[in-house]
ROMI-748366 format. One line per field, with one value per residue (C-alpha): residue number from 1; x, y, z. Coordinates in steps of 0.001 Angstrom, whole numbers, plus 524288, in hexadecimal, padded with zeros to 5 digits. Layout:
N
resi = (NUM|...)
u = (X|...)
v = (Y|...)
w = (Z|...)
//
This chain:
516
resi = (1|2|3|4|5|6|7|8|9|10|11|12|13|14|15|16|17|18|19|20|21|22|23|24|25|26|27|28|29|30|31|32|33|34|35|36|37|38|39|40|41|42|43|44|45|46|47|48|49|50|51|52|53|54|55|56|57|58|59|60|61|62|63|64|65|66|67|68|69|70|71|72|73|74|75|76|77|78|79|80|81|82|83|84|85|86|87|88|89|90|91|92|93|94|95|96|97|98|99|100|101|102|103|104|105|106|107|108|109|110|111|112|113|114|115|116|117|118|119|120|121|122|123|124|125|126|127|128|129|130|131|132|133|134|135|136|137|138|139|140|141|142|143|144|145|146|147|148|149|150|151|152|153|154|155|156|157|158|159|160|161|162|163|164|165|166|167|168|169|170|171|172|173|174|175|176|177|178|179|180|181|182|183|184|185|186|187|188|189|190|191|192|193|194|195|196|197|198|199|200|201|202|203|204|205|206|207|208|209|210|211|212|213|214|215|216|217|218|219|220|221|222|223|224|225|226|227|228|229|230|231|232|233|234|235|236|237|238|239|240|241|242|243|244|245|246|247|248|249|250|251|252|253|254|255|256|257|258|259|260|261|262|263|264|265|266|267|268|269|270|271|272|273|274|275|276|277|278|279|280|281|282|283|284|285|286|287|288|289|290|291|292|293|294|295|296|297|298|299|300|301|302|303|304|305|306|307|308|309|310|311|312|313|314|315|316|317|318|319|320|321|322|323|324|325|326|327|328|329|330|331|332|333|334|335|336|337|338|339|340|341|342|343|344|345|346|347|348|349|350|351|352|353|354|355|356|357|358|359|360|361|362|363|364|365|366|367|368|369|370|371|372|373|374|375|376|377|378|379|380|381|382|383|384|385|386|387|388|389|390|391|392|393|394|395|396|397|398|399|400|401|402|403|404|405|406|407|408|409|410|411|412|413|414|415|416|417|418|419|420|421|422|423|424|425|426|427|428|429|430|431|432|433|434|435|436|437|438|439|440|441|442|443|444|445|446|447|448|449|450|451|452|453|454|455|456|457|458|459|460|461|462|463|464|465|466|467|468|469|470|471|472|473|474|475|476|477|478|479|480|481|482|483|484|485|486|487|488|489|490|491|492|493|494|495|496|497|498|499|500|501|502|503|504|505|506|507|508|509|510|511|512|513|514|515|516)
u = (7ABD0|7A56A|7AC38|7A12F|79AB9|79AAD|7A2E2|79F9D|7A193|7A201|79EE5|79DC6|79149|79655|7A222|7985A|790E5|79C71|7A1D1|792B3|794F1|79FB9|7967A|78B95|77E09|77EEC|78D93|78706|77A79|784B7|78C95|781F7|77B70|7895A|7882B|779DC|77B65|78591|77A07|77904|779C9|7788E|782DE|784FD|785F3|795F8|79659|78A02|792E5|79EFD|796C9|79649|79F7C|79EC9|79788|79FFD|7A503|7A1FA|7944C|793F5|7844B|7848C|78EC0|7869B|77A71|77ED4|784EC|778F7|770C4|777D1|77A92|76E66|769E6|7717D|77565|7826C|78A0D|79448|7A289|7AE88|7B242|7B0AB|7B0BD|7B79F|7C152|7C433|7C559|7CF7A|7D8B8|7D72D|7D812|7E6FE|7E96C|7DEFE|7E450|7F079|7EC5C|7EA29|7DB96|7D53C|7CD03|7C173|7C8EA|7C942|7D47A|7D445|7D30D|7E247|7E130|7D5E1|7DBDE|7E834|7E05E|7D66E|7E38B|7EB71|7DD4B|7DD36|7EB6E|7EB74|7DF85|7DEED|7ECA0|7E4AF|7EAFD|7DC69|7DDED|7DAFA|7DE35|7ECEA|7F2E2|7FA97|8069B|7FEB1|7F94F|7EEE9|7E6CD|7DBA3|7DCA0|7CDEF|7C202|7BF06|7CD02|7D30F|7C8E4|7C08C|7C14D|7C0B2|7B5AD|7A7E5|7A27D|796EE|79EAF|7A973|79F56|79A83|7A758|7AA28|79D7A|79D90|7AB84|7B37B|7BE93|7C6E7|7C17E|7C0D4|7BE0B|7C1B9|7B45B|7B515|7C2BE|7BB6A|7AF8C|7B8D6|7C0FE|7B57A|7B0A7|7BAB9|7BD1C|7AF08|7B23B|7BD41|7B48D|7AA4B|7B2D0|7B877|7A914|7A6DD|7B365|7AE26|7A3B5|7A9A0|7B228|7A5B1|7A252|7AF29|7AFA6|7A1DF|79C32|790CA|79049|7865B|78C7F|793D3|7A29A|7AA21|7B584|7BFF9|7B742|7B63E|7C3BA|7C736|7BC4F|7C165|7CF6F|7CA82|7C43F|7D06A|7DA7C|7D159|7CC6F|7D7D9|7E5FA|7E921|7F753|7F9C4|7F93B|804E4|8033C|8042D|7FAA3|7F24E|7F3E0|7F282|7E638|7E10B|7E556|7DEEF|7D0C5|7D0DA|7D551|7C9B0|7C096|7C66C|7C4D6|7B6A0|7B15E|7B861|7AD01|7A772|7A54A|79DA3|79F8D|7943A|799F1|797B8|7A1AC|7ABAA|7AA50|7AB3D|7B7D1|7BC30|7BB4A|7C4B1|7CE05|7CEED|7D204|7DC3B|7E3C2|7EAF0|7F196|7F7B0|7FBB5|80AD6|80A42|80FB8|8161F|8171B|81D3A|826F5|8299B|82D6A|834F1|83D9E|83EA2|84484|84CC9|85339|85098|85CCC|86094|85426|84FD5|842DB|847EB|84E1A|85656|84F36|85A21|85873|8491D|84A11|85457|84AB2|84347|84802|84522|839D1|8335D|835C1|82C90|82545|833AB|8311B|82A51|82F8A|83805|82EDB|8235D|82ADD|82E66|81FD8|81B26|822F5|82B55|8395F|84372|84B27|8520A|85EE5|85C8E|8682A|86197|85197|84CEA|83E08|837D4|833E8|82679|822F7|82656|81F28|811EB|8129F|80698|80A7B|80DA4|7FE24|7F306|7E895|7DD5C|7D1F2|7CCE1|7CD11|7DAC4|7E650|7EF3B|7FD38|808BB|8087C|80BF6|8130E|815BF|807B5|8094E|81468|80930|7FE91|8088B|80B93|7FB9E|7F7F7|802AC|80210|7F31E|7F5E4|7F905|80655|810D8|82081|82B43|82DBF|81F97|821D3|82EA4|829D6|81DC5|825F1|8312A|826DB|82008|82663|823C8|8255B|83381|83874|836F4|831F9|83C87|842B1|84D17|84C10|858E4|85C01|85919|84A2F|84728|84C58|841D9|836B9|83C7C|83BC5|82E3C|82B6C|83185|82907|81DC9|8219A|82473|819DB|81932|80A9B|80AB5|8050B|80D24|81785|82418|8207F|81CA3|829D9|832B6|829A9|82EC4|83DD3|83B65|83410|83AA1|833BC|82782|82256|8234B|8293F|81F8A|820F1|81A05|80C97|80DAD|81CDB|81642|80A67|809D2|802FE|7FE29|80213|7F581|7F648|80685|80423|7F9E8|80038|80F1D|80C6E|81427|814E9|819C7|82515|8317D|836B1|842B9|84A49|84520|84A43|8567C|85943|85552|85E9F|869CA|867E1|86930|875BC|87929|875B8|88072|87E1B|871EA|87431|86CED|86607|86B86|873DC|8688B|85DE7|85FA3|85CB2|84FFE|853C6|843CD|842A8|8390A|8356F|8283F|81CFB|80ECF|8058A|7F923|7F1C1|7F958|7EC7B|7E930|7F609|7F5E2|7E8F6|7E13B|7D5AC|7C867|7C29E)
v = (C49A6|C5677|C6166|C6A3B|C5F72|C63CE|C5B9E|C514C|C4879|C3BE0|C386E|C2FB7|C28AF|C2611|C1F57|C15FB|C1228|C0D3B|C06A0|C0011|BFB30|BF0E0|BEC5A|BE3C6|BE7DF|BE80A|BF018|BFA32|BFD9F|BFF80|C07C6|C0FB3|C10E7|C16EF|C227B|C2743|C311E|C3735|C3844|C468B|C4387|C3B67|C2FA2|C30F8|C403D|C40FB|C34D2|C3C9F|C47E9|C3FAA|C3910|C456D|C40A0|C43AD|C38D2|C2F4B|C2A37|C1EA5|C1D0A|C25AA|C252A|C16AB|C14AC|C1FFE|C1845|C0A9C|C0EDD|C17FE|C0ACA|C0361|C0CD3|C1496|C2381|C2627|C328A|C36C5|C425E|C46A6|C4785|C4C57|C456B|C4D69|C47AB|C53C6|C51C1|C4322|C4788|C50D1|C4A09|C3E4F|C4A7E|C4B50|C3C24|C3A4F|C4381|C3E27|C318F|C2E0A|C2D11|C21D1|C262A|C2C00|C3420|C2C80|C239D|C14BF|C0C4D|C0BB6|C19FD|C1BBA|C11A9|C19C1|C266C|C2258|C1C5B|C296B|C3099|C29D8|C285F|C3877|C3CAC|C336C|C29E3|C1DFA|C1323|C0E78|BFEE0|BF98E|C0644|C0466|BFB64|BF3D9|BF2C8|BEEBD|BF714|C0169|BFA20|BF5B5|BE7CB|BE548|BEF68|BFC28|C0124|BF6B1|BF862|BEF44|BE5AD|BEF32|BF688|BF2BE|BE918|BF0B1|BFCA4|BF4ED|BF14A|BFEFF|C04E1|BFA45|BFC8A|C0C1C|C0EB2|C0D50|C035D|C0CF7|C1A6D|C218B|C304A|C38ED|C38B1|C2B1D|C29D5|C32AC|C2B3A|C1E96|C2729|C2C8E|C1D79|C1858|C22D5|C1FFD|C11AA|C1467|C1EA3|C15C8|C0BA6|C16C6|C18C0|C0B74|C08EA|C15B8|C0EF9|C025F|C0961|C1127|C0257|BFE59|C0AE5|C084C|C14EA|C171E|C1D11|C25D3|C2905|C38AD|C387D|C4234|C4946|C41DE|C3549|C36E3|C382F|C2B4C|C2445|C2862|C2346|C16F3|C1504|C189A|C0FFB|C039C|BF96C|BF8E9|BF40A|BFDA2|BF8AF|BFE2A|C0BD0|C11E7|C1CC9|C26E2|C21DD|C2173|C2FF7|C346A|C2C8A|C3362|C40B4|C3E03|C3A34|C46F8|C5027|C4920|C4D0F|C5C2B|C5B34|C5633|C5A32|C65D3|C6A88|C5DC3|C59CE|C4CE7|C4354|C395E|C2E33|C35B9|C40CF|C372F|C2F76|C3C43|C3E55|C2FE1|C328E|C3D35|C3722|C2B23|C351F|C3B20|C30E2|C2B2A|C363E|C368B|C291D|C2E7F|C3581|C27DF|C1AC3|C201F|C2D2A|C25EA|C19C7|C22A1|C2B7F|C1EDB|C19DC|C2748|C277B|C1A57|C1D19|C1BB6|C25DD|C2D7C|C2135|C1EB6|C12DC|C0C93|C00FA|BF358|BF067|BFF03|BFCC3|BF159|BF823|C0019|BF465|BF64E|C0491|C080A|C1207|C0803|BFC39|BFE09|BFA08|BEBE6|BE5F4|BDAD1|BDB39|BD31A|BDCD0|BE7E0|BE475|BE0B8|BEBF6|BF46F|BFA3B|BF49E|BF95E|BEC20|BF2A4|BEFDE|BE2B3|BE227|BEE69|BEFC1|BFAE2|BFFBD|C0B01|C14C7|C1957|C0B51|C04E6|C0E07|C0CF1|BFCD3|BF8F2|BF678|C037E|C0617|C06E6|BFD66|C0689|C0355|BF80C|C023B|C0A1C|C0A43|C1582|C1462|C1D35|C28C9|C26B2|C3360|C3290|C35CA|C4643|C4430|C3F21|C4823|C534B|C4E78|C4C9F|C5993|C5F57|C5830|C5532|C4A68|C3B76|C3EDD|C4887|C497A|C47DF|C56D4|C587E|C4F99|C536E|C6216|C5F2F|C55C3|C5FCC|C67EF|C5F1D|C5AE1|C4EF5|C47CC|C4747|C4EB0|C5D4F|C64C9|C6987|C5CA4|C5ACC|C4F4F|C444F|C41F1|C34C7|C374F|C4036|C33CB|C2BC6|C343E|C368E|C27C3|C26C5|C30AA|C2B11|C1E10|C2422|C2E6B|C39F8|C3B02|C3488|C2C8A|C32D5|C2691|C1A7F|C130F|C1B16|C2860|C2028|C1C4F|C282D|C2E66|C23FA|C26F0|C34B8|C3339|C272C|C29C6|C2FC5|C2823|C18FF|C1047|C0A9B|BFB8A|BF531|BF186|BE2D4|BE5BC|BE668|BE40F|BEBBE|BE371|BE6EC|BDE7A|BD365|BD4D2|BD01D|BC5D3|BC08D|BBE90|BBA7C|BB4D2|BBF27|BCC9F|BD7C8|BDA5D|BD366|BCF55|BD1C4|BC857|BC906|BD84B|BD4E4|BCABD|BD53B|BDD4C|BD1F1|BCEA0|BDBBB|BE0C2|BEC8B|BF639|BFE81|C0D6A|C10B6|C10E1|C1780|C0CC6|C0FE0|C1C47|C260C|C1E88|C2425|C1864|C14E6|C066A|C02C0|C0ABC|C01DB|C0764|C00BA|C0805|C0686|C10FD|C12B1|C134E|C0E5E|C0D29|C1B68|C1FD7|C2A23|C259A|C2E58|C3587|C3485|C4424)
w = (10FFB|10C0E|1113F|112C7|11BC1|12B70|1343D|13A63|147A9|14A1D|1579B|162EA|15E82|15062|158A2|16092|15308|14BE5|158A6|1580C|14B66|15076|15C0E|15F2C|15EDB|16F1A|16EE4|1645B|16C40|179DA|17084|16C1B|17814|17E3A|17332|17401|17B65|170E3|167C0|161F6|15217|146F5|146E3|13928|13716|136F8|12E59|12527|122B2|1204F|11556|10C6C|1033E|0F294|0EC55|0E991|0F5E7|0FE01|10352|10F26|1124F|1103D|11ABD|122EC|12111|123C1|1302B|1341A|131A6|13AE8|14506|14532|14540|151FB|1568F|15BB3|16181|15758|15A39|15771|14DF0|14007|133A6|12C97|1371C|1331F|1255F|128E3|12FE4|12415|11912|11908|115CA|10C6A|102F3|104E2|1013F|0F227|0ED89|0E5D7|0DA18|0E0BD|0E922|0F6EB|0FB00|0FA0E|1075A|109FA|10A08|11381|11CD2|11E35|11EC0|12B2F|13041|1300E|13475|1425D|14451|14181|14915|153CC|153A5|15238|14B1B|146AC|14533|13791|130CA|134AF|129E1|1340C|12ADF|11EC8|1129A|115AE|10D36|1158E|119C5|11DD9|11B7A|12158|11D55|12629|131ED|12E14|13689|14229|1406E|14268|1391C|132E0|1349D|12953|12199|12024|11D69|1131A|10CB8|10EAD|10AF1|0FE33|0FE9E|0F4D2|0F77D|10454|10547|10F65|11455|112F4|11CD5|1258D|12807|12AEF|13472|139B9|13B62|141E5|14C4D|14FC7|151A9|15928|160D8|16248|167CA|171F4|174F7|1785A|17FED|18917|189C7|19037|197D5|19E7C|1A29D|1A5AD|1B0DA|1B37A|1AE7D|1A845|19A13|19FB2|1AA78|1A980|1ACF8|1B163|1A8FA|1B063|1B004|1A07F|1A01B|1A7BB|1A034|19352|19671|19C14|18F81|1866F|18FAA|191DB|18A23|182A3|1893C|193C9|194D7|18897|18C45|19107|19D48|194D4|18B73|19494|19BEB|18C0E|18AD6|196FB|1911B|18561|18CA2|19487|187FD|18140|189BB|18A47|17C65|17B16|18801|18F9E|1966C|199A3|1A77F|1A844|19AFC|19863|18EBD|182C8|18848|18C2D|17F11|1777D|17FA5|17D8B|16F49|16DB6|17A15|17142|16399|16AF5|170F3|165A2|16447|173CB|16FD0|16E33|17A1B|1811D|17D51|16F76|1716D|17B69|171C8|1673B|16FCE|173D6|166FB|1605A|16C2D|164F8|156E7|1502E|147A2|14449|13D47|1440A|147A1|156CA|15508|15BA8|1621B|16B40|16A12|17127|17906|17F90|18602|193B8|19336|19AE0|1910B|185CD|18752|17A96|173DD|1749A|167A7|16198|155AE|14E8C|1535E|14EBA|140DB|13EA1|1431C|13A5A|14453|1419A|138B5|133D1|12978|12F55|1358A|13F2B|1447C|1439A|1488F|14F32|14572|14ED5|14934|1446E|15136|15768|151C4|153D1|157D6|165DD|1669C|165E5|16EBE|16C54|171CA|166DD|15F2C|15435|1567A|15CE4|1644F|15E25|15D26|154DC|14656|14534|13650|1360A|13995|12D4F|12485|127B1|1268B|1175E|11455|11A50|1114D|10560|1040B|0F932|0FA47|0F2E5|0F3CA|0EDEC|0F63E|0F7DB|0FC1D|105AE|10B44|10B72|1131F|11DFC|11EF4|123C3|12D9A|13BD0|1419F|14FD2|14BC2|13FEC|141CF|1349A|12ABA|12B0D|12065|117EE|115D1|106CB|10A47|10EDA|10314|0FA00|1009C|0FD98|0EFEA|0F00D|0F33C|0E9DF|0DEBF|0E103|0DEF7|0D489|0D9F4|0E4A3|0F2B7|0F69A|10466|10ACC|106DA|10C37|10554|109B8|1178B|1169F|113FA|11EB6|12851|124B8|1254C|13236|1388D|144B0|14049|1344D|136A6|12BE4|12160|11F6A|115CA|11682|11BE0|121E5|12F0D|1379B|1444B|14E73|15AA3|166EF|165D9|156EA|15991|16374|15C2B|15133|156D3|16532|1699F|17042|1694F|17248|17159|18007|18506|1810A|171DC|1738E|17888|16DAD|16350|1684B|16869|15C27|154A6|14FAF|15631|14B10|145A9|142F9|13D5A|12EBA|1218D|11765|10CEA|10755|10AB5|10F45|11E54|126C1|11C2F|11C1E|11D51|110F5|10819|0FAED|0FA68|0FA28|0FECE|0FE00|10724|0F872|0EE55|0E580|0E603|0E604|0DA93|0D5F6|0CFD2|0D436|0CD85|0CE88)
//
């Protein structure tokens, strides 16, 4: 991306045409049709100045022609969403990340990076992106999207973009992509839910009549039952502090308005997501953590299943384990990992065929902090330690001191890779989780798990997630009443899961040389 470029927007209209690119000939032209009146400038400008690259990189104008070919010279009304802005918020983990020969990073890379990009600007868990327990190698095309996004829109981005290579400008453009699926999709649920009220998209609303439209939209089409009451009053929050934020002065809203105000409700929202079940959840669980391990024992997690506040403490054992979120180190007492338990799938919001609301990784501030501060893929353990000392999270205050035991680890980790620590790969992952038991969830090996969502679990087992009752009760029978809570070890504090195994995001590129 040339830096002495201007900014640029993506908008509303660039949202409808890659939404049109997954639809019939008949769905495009109602698409379309809905976003005329946005028209104000070329469709193609933001992606024209994102194309300045050094020669070199991957065919920009090709992809920019191809996709002006088959949507057309339209015109749209640009929007807030800046492509010097996307590269920003990327900047931080790309340097962080080691480069392939040419100076980009290879697709394992990029997958993480767009990953981290939406779950940091908007807390979307973007599906396909996620590796779902596996390898962040990409499992299908289109860096593990490809068989969600439109089909001509995958072809293009297999022909356009390297398979080994990717460019800042490069992650940006993808980023920039798939926000204007998802916003396209947002566009065309409005849309439906103008018909579903029986309103007419040229019809002009009031404020308070955008505002109810708006939620209807963000809370329908989806399963309702699966918000909670406060999700719900924050959803609401979020459509009226939109529309404060993108139209103060506004009176009357025609369906451009309320889409433009749909756009940043739906930006927002992922980030209210802990204001609810989430925030509650992990209150109850450090309420029963045992021993500032980040862990509750099964036998009080199941405990809490006649408590009124405590109805999300119900998964089965067998649901739990394959998700990642049980601790069977000592099996005569397994125990529920807070953080890990508490990003489960179930614990998620299925509002979009392209992303899901879940709880809030909060390792995540703890990683930004170290590639904000360290600008390099690598850094020694007293690097590291001086740059976390200095940080606070949700529950370690800064100027922490650090256990003999914890500064072994990362000596540990250092020592495996002589004498500096890969920032993104499963050791430093791990001393992260012992050093932040509730923060930073624990990192199994790829394969060790596979979150599933409720339909993905009955599907595949004939069963609900949930154990009943009586399966609870038995669980509970049938475990030894755990003595006290005891150390692994001499010095190991409590780090029985400790696996020495690594498995870096880019193990190819990892201290690969750079071709200038």
């Amino acid at each position: 991306f040339d830096e002495g470029s201007k900014s640029t927007q993506l908008s509303p209209m660039h949202t409808a045409l890659n939404c049109a690119l997954r639809m019939s000939n008949w769905e495009m032209s109602i698409v379309l049709a809905a976003f005329v009146s946005l028209a104000h400038a070329s469709p193609l400008d933001f992606l024209a100045q994102a194309f300045k690259e050094p020669p070199g990189q991957v065919e920009h104008l090709a992809f920019l022609d191809d996709l002006e070919e088959i949507l057309g010279p339209g015109r749209r009304k640009a929007a807030e969403l800046n492509m010097k802005g996307i590269q920003a918020v990327l900047h931080n983990t790309f340097v962080s990340l080691p480069k392939t020969g040419r100076g980009g990073v290879s697709a394992p890379a990029a997958r993480y990076t767009i990953h981290r990009y939406f779950i940091q600007r908007h807390g979307w868990q973007v599906k396909g992106l996620s590796p779902g327990g596996g390898s962040w190698w990409p499992s299908t095309g289109a860096l593990g999207m490809g068989d969600r996004l439109p089909a001509r829109l995958r072809d293009l981005f297999e022909e356009t973009f390297s398979s080994d290579n990717f460019g800042l400008s490069d992650l940006a453009v993808i980023a920039a992509t798939i926000e204007a699926l998802i916003h396209a999709e947002a566009t065309a649920r409005l849309r439906a839910t103008y018909e579903s009220l029986g309103k007419d998209v040229r019809a002009v609303m009031t404020k308070q009549e955008a505002a109810d439209t708006i939620y209807s939209c963000m809370t329908t089409g989806f399963n309702a039952s699966q918000f909670s009451p406060s999700q719900l009053e924050s959803t609401r929050r979020a459509a009226v502090e939109a529309q404060e934020t993108v139209a103060p002065d506004l009176t009357m809203f025609q369906f451009a308005d309320v889409a433009r105000v749909l756009e940043v409700a739906i930006q927002e929202i992922g980030h209210r997501v802990d204001e609810g079940p989430c925030q509650a959840m992990a209150d109850r669980l450090v309420d029963m953590e045992e021993n500032s391990s980040g862990r509750v024992r099964l036998v009080d997690f199941y405990g809490t299943r006649h408590d009124k506040d405590a109805w999300h403490f119900r998964e089965r054992l067998d649901y739990l384990r394959q998700s990642g979120a049980l601790d069977e180190s000592d099996p005569s007492a397994p125990r529920v990992i807070i953080p890990n338990y508490l990003i489960t799938p179930l614990n998620c919001l299925n509002v979009s065929s392209y992303y899901d609301l879940c709880c809030i990784d909060l390792c995540q501030d703890l990683f930004e902090e170290l590639e904000r501060n360290l600008q390099a893929p690598q850094a020694t353990p007293a690097e590291i330690i001086r740059v976390l000392t200095s940080a606070s999270s949700a529950y370690v205050p800064a100027g922490r001191t650090w256990s003999n035991a914890l500064i072994k680890k990362l000596e540990e980790v250092a020592e495996h890779h002589g004498g500096d620590i890969p920032l993104h790969g499963r050791l430093f992952a791990q001393f992260m989780h012992f050093a932040y038991p509730l923060e930073c969830p624990y990192p199994h090996l790829s394969g060790a798990t596979k979150p599933q969502t409720k339909g993905e679990w009955l599907d595949d087992t004939g069963t609900q997630p949930w154990a009943t009752e009586v399966e609870m009760q038995s669980i509970i029978d049938s475990l030894q009443q755990p003595s006290e809570f005891t150390l692994c070890g001499e010095s190991e504090e409590g780090m029985c899961m400790w696996h020495p195994e690594e498995e870096l995001v880019d193990a190819v590129n990892w201290k690969a040389p750079v071709i200038m």
